[in-house]
C-alpha positions as CSV (number, residue, x, y, z in Angstrom):
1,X,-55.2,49.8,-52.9
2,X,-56.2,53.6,-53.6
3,X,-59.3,53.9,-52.9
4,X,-62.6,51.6,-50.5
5,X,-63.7,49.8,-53.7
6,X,-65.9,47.3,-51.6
7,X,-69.3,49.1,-53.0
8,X,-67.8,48.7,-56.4
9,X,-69.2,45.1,-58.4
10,X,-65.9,45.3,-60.1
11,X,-63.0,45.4,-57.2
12,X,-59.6,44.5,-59.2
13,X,-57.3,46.4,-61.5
14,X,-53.8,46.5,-62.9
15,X,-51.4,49.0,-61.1
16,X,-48.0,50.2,-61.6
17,X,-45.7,48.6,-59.0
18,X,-42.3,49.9,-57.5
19,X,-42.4,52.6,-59.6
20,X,-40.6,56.3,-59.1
21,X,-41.0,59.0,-61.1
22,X,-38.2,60.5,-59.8
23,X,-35.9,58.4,-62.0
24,X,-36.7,60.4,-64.7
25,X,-37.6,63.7,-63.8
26,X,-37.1,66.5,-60.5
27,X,-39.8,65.9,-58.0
28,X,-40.7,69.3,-58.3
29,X,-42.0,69.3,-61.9
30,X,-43.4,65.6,-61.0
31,X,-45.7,67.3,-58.3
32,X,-46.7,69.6,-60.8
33,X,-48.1,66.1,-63.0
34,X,-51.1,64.4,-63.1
35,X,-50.0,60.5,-62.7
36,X,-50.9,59.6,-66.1
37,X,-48.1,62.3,-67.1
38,X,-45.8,60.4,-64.8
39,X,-45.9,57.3,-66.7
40,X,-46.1,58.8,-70.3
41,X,-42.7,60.6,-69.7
42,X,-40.8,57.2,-68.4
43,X,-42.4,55.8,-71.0
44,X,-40.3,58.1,-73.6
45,X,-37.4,58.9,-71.3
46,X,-36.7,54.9,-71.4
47,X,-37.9,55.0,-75.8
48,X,-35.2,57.4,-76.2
49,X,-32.8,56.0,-74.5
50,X,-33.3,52.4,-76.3
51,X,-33.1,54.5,-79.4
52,X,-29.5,56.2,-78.7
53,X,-30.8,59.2,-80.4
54,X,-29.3,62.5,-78.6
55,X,-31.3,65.5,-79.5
56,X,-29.3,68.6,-79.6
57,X,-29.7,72.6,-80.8
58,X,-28.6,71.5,-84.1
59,X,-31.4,68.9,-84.4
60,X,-34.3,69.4,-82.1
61,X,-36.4,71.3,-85.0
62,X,-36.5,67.7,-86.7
63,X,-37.8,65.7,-83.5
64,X,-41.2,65.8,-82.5
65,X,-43.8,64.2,-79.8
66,X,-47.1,62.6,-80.2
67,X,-48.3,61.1,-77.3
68,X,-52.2,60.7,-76.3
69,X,-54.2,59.0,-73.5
70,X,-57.8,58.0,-73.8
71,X,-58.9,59.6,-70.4
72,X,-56.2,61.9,-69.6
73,X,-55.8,63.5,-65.6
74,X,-58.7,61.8,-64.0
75,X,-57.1,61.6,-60.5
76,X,-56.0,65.3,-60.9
77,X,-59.8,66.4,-61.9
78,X,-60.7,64.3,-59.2
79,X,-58.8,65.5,-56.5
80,X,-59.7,69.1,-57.4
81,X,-62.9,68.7,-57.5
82,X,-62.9,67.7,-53.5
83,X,-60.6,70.9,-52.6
84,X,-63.3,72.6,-54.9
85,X,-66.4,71.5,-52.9
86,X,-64.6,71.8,-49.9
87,X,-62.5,75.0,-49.7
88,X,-63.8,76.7,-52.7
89,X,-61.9,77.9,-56.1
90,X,-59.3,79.6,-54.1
91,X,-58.5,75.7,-52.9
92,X,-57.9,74.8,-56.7
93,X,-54.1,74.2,-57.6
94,X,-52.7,77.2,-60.1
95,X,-51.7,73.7,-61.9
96,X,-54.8,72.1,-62.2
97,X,-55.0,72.6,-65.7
98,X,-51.9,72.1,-67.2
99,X,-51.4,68.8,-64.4
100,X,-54.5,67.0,-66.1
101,X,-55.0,67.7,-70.4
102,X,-53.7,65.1,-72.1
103,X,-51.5,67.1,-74.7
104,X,-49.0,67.5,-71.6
105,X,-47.4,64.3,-71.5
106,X,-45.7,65.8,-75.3
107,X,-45.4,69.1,-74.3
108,X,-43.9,68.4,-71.1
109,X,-41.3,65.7,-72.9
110,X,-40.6,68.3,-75.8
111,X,-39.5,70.5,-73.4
112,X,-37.5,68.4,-71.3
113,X,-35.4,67.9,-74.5
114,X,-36.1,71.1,-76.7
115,X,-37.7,69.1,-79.2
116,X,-39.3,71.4,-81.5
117,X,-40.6,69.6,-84.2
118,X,-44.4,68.6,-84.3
119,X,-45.9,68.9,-80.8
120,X,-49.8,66.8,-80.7
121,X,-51.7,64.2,-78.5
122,X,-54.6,62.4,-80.3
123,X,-57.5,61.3,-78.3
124,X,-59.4,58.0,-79.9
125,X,-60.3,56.2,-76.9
126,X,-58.2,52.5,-76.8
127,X,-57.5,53.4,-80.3
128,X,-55.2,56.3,-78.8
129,X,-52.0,55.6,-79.1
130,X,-52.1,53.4,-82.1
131,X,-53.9,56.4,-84.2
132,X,-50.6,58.4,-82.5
133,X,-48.2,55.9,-84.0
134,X,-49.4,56.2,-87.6
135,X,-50.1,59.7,-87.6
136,X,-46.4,59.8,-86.3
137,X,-45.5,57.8,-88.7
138,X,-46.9,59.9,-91.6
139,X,-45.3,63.1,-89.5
140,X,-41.9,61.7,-91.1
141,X,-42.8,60.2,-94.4
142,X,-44.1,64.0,-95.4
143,X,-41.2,65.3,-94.1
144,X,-42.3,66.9,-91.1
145,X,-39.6,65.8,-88.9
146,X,-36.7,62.9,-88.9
147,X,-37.9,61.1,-85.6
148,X,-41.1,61.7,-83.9
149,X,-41.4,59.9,-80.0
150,X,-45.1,58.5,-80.0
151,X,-47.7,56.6,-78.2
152,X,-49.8,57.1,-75.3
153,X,-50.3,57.1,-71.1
154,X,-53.2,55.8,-68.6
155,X,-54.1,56.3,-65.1
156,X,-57.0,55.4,-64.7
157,X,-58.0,53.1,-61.8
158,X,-59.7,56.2,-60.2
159,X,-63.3,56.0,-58.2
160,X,-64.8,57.7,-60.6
161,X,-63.5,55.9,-63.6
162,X,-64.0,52.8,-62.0
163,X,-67.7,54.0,-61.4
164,X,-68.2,54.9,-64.7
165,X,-67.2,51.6,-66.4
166,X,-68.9,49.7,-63.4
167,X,-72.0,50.8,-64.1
168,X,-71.7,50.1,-68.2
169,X,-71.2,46.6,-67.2
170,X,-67.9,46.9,-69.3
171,X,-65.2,45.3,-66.6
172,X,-65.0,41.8,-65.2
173,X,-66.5,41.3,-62.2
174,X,-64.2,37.7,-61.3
175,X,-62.6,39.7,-58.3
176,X,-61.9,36.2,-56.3
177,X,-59.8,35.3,-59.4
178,X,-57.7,38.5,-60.3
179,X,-55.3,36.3,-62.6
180,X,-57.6,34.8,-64.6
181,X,-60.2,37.6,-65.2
182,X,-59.2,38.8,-68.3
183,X,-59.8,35.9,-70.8
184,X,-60.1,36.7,-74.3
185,X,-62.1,34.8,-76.6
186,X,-63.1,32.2,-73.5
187,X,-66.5,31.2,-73.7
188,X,-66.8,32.6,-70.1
189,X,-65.1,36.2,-70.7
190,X,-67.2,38.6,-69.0
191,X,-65.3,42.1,-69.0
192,X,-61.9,44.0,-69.6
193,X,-59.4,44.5,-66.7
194,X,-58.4,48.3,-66.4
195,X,-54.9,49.0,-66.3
196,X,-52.7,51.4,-66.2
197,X,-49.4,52.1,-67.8
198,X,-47.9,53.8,-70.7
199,X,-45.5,52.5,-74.1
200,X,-43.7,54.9,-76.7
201,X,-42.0,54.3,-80.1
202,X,-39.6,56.6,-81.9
203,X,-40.4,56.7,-85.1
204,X,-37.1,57.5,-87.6
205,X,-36.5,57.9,-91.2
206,X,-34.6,55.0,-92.4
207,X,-31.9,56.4,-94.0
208,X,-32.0,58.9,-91.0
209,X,-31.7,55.9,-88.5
210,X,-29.2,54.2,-90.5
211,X,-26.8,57.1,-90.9
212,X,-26.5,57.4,-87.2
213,X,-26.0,53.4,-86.6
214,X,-29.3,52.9,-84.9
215,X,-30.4,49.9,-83.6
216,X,-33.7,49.1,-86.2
217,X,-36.3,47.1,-84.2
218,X,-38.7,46.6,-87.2
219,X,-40.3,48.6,-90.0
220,X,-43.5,50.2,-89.8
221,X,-45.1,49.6,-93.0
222,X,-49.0,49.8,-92.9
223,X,-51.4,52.2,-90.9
224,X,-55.0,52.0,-91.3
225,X,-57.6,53.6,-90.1
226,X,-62.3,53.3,-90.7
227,X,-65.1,54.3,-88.1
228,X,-67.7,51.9,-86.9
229,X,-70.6,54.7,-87.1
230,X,-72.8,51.8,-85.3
231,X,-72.7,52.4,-81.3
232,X,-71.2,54.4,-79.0
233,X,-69.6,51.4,-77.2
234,X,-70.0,48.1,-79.5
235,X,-69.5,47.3,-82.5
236,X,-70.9,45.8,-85.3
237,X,-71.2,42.0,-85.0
238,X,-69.9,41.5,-88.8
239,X,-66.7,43.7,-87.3
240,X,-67.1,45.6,-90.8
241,X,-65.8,48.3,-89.2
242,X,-62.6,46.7,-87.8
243,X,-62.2,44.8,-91.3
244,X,-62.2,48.4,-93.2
245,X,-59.2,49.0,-91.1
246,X,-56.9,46.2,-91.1
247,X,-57.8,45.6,-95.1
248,X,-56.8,49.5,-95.0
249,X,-53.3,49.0,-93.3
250,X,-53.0,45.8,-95.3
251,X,-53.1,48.0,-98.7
252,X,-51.1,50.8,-97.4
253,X,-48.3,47.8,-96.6
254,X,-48.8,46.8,-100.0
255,X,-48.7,42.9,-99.1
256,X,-50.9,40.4,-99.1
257,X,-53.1,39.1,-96.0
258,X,-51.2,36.1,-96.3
259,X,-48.1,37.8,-95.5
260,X,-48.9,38.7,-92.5
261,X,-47.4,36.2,-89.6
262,X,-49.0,37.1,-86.6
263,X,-52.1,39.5,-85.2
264,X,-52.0,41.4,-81.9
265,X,-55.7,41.5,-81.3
266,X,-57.5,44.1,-79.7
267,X,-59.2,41.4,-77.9
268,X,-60.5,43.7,-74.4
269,X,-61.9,40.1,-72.7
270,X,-65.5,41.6,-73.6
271,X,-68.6,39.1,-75.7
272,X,-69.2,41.2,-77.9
273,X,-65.9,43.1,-78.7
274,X,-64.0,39.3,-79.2
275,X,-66.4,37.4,-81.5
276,X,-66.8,41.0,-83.9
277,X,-63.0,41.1,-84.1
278,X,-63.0,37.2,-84.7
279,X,-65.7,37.6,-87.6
280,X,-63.4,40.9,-89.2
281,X,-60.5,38.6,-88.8
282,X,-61.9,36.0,-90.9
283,X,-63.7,38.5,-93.2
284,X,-60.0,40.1,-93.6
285,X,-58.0,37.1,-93.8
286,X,-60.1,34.7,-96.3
287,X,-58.3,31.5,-96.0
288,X,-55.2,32.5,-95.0
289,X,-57.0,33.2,-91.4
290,X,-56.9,29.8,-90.6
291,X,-52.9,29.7,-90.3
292,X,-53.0,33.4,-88.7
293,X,-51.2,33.5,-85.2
294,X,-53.3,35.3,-83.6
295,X,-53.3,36.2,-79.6
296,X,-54.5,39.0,-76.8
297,X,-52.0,40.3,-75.2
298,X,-54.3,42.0,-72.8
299,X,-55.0,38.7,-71.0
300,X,-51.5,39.5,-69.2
301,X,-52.0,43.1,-69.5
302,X,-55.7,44.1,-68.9
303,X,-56.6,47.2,-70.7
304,X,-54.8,49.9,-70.5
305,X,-57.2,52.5,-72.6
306,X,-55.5,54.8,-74.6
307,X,-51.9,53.2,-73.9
308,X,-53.2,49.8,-74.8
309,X,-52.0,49.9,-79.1
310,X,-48.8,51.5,-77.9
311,X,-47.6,48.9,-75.5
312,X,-48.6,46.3,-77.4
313,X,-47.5,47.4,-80.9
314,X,-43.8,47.1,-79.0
315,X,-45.2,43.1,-78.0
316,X,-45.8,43.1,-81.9
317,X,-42.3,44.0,-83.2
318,X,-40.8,41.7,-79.8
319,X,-42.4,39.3,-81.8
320,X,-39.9,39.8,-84.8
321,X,-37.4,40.6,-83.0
322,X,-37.1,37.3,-80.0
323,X,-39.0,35.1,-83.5
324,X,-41.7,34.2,-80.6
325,X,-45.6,34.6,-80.3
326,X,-47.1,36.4,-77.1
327,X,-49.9,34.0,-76.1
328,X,-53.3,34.4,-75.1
329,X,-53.6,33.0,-71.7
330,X,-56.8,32.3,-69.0
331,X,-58.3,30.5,-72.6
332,X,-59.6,27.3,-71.2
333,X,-62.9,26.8,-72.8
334,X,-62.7,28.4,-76.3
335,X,-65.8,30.7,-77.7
336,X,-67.6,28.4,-80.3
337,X,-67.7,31.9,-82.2
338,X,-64.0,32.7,-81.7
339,X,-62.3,29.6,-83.3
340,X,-59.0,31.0,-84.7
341,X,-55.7,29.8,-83.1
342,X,-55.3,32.5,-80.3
343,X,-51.6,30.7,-79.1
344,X,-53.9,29.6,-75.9
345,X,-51.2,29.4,-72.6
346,X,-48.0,29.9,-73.6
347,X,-46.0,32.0,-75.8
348,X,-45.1,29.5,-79.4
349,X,-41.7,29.7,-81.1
350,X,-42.5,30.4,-84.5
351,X,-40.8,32.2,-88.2
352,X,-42.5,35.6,-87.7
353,X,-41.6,38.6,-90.5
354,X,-44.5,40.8,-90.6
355,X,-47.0,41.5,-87.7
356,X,-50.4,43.5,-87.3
357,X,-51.3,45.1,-84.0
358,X,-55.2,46.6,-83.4
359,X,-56.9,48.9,-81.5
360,X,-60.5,49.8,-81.3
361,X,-62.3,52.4,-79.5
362,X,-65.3,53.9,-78.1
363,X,-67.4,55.5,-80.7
364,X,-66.1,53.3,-83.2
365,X,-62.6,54.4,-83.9
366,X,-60.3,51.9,-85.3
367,X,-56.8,51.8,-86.1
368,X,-54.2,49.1,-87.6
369,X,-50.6,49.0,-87.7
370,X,-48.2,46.9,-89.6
371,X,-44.6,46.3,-89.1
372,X,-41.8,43.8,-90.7
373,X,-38.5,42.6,-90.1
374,X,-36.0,45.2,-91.7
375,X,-34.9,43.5,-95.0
């Protein structure tokens, strides 16, 4: 809808409909944003809210920001770039720079709230906002601050993104069948579906949370994190790497694999990607893998890069909250390789307590969360 994409072999995406940024902030600071900015700041302007936390003089020191993006201000450096070449550096915006690097989505929220405490973005890729999240996480339980906002923001259905991924032979190329293109763990998956968007968490200190009356969605008890050091864009086959990390978050949690309900699978739609995570699953899991729920929520999504492990962290703890699996849809012929029970079609009533949510990235950065009902 952006851009001509009739020379590109992948032509479909996931875009942000109906929205307005000007819900949540002035138009004026808006037009000083990259898009990706646009959507990381609804993102926490609609996190806080849900949250009923009020920051104020007396408590802004103790609330902090961590939000990321995998690719950052693409359409920003982009359209610079063309006033560049065609009007010279006098043609470049005074805020080019501070419209497009990623850390801006936290400063710009800190500021529209005086949130002083710790102030970071982390860039991993898809493994983004999930790294955000547990880093967050550890932010409070070291007493760095009470409540820290974090996940992460995409825009990224740019000509030049979609160039770049076009020609690693990394998306889809089904474009007569938009719907059904993403299809994790389908013998005839062929690609990831990029999408944009953006999801944040506050993070809170129990006692902290409980003290004020909060609404608790779910605990965050496990974060893990391992590196592939295999490829810059696959991994392993044997998903050691991805097995390091959820048997890391799995310790930190202190449970047992067999606690764990359901799984929130990186699952990108991709051959490779889907059978290594399959093989760490099982590696991971032992014999309770067999009864693991386990589903993609990117089959409805697409991938949304580095916002991908915050959005669907929040589909994890939904899970606990509405006692209901996300499913995996567009799985109509099963991967011989990839033989768990994905929760093919439809979304499954079921008892769920404790959930795991992955992310994997580029350069083989992976990260695992774990969350529970609150006892």
């Amino acid at each position: 809808e952006d851009f001509d994409c009739s020379e590109f072999a992948t032509q479909i995406a996931g875009t942000i409909q109906d929205f307005d940024i000007a819900d949540y902030m002035s138009k004026r600071d808006a037009r000083r944003m990259d898009i990706f900015m646009h959507y990381g700041v609804a993102a926490c302007v609609n996190a806080l809210k849900d949250s009923g936390l009020e920051v104020t003089e007396e408590n802004g020191h103790r609330v902090g920001v961590a939000m990321g993006a995998g690719i950052g201000g693409l359409a920003t450096i982009e359209g610079n770039h063309h006033k560049f070449l065609s009007g010279g550096p006098r043609k470049v915006s005074p805020f080019f720079i501070p419209g497009s690097i990623i850390n801006m989505v936290s400063g710009n929220v800190s500021i529209m709230y005086g949130m002083t405490g710790p102030n970071l973005s982390i860039v991993t890729a898809c493994a983004t906002s999930t790294h955000s999240i547990g880093i967050a996480a550890r932010s409070v339980m070291h007493g760095d601050a009470d409540v820290m906002l974090a996940g992460g923001s995409e825009y990224a259905t740019t000509p030049l993104a979609m160039g770049g991924f076009c020609s690693a032979r990394a998306m889809s190329t089904r474009n007569d069948d938009p719907l059904g293109a993403s299809r994790p763990f389908d013998r005839d998956r062929d690609g990831f579906v990029l999408s944009n968007g953006a999801g944040c968490l506050v993070l809170e200190e129990l006692e902290h949370a409980k003290a004020r009356g909060a609404t608790i969605h779910a605990e965050m008890i496990g974060f893990g994190m391992s590196g592939d050091a295999h490829h810059i864009t696959s991994p392993p086959e044997n998903g050691e790497g991805a097995r390091k990390c959820m048997t890391a978050a799995i310790n930190d949690a202190s449970i047992d694999p067999a606690d764990i309900d359901y799984l929130n699978a990186h699952g990108t739609s991709t051959p490779v990607g889907d059978k290594g995570e399959t093989a760490a699953i099982k590696r991971t899991f032992g014999s309770a893998a067999e009864k693991l729920a386990v589903s993609s929520t990117k089959s409805c999504t697409g991938h949304l890069l580095g916002a991908a492990g915050a959005v669907e962290a929040i589909f994890s703890i939904l899970a606990i909250r509405d006692q209901r699996l996300p499913p995996t849809i567009n799985l109509d012929n099963p991967d011989e390789d990839c033989d768990l029970d994905y929760v093919p079609h439809t979304a499954r009533d079921a008892t769920v307590n404790t959930v795991m949510s992955n992310s994997f990235g580029f350069g083989g950065t992976n990260a695992s969360l774990v969350f529970k009902a609150l006892d």
